[in-house]
N, C-alpha and C positions, 0 to 999 in steps of 0.2 A: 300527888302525881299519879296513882291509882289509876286516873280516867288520859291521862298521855296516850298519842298513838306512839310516841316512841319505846321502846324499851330498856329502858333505862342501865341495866344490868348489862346489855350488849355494845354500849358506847364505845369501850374500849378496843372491840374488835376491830371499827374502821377507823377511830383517831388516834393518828399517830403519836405517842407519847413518849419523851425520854427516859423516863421512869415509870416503869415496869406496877411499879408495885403500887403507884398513886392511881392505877388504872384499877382496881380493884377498891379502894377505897370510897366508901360510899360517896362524901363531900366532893372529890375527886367528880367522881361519878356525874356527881349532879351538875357540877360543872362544866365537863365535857355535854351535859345535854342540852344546861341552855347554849351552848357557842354553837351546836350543830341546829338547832331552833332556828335562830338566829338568820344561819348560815341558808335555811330553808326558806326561812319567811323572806330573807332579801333575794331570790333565786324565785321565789313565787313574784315578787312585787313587781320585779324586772321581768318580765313575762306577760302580766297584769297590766304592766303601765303597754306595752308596745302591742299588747290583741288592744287595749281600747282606743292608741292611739293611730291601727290601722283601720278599728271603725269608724270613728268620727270624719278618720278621711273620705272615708267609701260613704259615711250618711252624708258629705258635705257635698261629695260630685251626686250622689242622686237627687239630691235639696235641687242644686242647680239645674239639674236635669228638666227636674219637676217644672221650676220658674219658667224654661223654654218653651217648656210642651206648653201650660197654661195660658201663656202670652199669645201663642199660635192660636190656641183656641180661641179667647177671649179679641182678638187683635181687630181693627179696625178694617184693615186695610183685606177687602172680599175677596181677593186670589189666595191670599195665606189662610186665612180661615175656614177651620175643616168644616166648623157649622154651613157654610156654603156651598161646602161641593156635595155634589147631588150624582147617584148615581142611577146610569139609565142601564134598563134593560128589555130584551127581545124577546119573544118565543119563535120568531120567524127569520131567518138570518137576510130577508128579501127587506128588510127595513134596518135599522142602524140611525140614532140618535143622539145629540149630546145635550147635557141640561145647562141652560145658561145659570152665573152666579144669582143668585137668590131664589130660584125659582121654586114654584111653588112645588109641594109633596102632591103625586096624584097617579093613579093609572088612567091611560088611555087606550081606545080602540080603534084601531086605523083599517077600515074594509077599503080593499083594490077592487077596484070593480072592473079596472083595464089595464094589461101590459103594456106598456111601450112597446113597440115594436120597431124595427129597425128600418130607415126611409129605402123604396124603394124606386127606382123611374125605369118605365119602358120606353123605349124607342120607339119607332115607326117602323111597319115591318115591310119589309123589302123583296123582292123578286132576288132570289138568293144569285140566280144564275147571270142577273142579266148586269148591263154594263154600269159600274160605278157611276151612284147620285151623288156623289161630293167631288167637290173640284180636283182636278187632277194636280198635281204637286204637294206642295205642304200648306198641311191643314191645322187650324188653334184654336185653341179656347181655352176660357180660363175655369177653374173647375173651386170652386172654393169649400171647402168642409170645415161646419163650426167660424173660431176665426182666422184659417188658415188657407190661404190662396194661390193655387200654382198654376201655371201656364203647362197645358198639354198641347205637343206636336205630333202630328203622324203625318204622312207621306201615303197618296194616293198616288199608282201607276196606272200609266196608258192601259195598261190591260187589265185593273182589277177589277173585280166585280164588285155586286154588294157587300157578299158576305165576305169575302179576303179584304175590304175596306173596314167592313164591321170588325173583325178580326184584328186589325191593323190599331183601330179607334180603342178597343178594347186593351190590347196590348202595352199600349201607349200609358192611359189609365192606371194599369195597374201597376207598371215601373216608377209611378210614383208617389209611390206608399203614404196617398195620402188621407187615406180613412175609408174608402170606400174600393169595392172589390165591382170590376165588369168583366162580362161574360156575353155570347154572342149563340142566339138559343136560335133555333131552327124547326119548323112546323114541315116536315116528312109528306103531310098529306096534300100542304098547298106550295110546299116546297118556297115559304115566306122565312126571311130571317130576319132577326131585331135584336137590339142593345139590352142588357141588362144590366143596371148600376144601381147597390143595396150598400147603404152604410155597413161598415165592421162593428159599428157598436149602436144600442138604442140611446133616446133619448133628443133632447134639440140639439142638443151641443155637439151631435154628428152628422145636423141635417146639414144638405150639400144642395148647391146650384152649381149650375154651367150656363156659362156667357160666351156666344159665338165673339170672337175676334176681327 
């Protein structure tokens, strides 16, 4: 018993013994060391069995973990499969792309050689001062931008002129917010005024006609 981590001689300090004096006796002695052995190894085991039977749980939800992720991977079905999704990227934030499922790995170079620009229509220019060219009362047309079509009204007086009709035409326009901005410009030298009407945004999908009524 030499090589014990216990000490054998001290047993009796922590086991509790009715007899005093058996606690001093070697056989005694050795006695009290296997029960306290004993007492350690079942205190170890029970310890031992509950750490391996909280890994086994924790190896058994990562095992499963594992099976989902793999499945994803390997899976048939090209929405869920990470091997399909592709990612796109820019150096220019004037471009924006998305990769369709399978496509292929590749860089590419996109030269603009022309902005869009946003549509715009001049009027006919008019003798600013002199007496209203559109019919006196109320006046329509339908103004359509992209796929969207609205009826504009405005109202020409006995006394307007051009440009208070231009002004009137323009106003009308613009209360109804419907993609496009008018404005009624005026030339100082020949004292000519005319329409201005420019999409709010580029592209076809903001170009606009007008149809007299």
């Amino acid at each position: 018993m030499a090589g014990s981590i216990y000490n054998l001689t001290n047993y009796y300090s922590f086991l509790s013994s009715p007899i005093a004096k058996d606690q001093m006796n070697p056989v005694a002695n050795l006695v009290y060391s296997s029960a306290v052995s004993k007492l350690y190894a079942n205190s170890i085991g029970k310890n031992a069995q509950s750490s391996v039977s909280s890994y086994l749980s924790s190896l058994n939800s990562n095992v499963n973990k594992l099976k989902i992720d793999a499945k994803n991977l390997s899976s048939e079905n090209s929405i869920k499969s990470s091997f399909n999704k592709k990612a796109v990227s820019s150096s220019d934030n004037g471009i924006t792309g998305t990769a369709a499922n399978n496509a292929d790995k590749g860089s590419y170079t996109i030269n603009v050689t022309q902005l869009a620009k946003a549509q715009t229509n001049t009027g006919i220019k008019l003798d600013s001062k002199a007496d209203s060219a559109f019919t006196k009362g109320i006046n329509s047309f339908s103004l359509k931008v992209g796929n969207t079509e609205k009826t504009v009204t405005f109202n020409v007086g006995t006394d307007d002129t051009n440009k208070t009709s231009l002004t009137s035409m323009a106003n009308a326009i613009n209360y109804t917010k419907a993609g496009v901005t008018a404005s009624v410009a005026t030339d100082s030298k020949t004292g000519l005024s005319y329409l201005n009407i420019t999409s709010d945004k580029t592209g076809t999908g903001s170009a606009f006609t007008i149809t007299d009524k």
